[in-house]
C-alpha positions in Angstrom: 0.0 0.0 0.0 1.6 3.4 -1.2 0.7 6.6 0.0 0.2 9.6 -1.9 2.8 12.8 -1.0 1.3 15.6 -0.1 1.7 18.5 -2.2 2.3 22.1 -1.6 -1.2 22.5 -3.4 -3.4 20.1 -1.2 -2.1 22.0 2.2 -5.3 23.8 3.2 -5.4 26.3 6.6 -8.1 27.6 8.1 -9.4 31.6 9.1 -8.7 31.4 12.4 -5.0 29.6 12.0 -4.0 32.4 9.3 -5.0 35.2 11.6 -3.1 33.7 14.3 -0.5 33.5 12.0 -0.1 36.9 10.1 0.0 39.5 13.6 0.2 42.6 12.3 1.2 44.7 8.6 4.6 46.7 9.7 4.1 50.0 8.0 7.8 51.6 8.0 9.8 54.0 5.5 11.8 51.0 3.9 8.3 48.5 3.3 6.4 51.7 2.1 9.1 52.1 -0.6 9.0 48.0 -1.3 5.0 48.2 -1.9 6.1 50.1 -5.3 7.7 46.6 -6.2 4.7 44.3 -4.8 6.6 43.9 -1.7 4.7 44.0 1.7 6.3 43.1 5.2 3.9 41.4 7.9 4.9 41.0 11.6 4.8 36.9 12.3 5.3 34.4 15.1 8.6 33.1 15.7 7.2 29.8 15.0 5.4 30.0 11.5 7.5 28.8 8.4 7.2 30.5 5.1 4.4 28.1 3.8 1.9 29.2 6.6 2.4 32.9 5.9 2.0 32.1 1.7 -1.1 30.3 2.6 -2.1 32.5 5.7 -2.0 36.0 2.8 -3.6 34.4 0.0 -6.6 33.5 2.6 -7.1 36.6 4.6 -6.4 39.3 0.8 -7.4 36.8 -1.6 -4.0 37.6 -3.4 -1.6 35.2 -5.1 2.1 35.0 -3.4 4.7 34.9 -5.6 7.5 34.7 -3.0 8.2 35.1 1.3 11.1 35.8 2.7 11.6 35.7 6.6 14.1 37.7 9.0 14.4 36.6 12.4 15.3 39.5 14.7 17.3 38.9 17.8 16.3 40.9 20.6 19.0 43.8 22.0 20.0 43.8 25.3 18.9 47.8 27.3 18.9 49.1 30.1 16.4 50.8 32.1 17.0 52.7 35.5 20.5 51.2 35.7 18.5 47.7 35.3 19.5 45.4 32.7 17.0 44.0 30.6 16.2 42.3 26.9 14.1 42.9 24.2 12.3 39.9 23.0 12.8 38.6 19.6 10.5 38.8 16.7 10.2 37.8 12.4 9.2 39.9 10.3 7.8 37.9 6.3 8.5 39.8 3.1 5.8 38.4 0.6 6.4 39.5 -2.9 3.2 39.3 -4.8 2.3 38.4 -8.6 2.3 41.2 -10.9 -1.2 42.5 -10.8 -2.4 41.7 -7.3 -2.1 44.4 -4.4 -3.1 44.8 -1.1 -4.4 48.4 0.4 -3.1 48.5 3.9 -4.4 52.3 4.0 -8.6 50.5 4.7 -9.2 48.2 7.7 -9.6 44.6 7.0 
């Protein structure tokens, strides 16, 4: 008895696991200029891979996801009132988009 492999295709995901999964759109200077290239940068968990956030976009915008590229950001080390503390670390998910799709950031979802 063989079994079938899964494809990237037959991978499904549900509402509520893509809005758990996509946090929050980061609206800087450097991902305002990269929207002219159908570039947009999304806050993520430190656990979701880059097939959850394809999958999580296209569900929540109804867009199709050319590409996503993740950064993990390590947390700096501060200091507050002589106390020495860390930030936490977070990811950040660069999806490039197909030519032709967008998504307006500027109206509430």
């Amino acid at each position: 008895m063989s079994v079938r492999p899964r494809k990237k295709n037959d991978i499904k995901i549900s509402q509520n696991k893509a809005y758990q999964v996509i946090l929050k759109p980061l609206v800087t200077e450097k991902s305002t200029q990269q929207s002219e290239f159908n570039k947009m940068v999304f806050s993520v968990p430190l656990n979701a891979t880059k097939l959850e956030v394809k999958l999580s976009i296209e569900k929540i915008f109804s867009v199709k996801v050319k590409s996503v590229n993740t950064i993990l950001l390590k947390g700096k080390s501060k200091r507050f009132k002589g106390i020495l503390g860390k930030r936490s670390n977070s990811k950040k998910a660069i999806v490039t988009l197909e030519p032709g799709n967008t998504i307006d950031l500027s109206v509430g979802v």
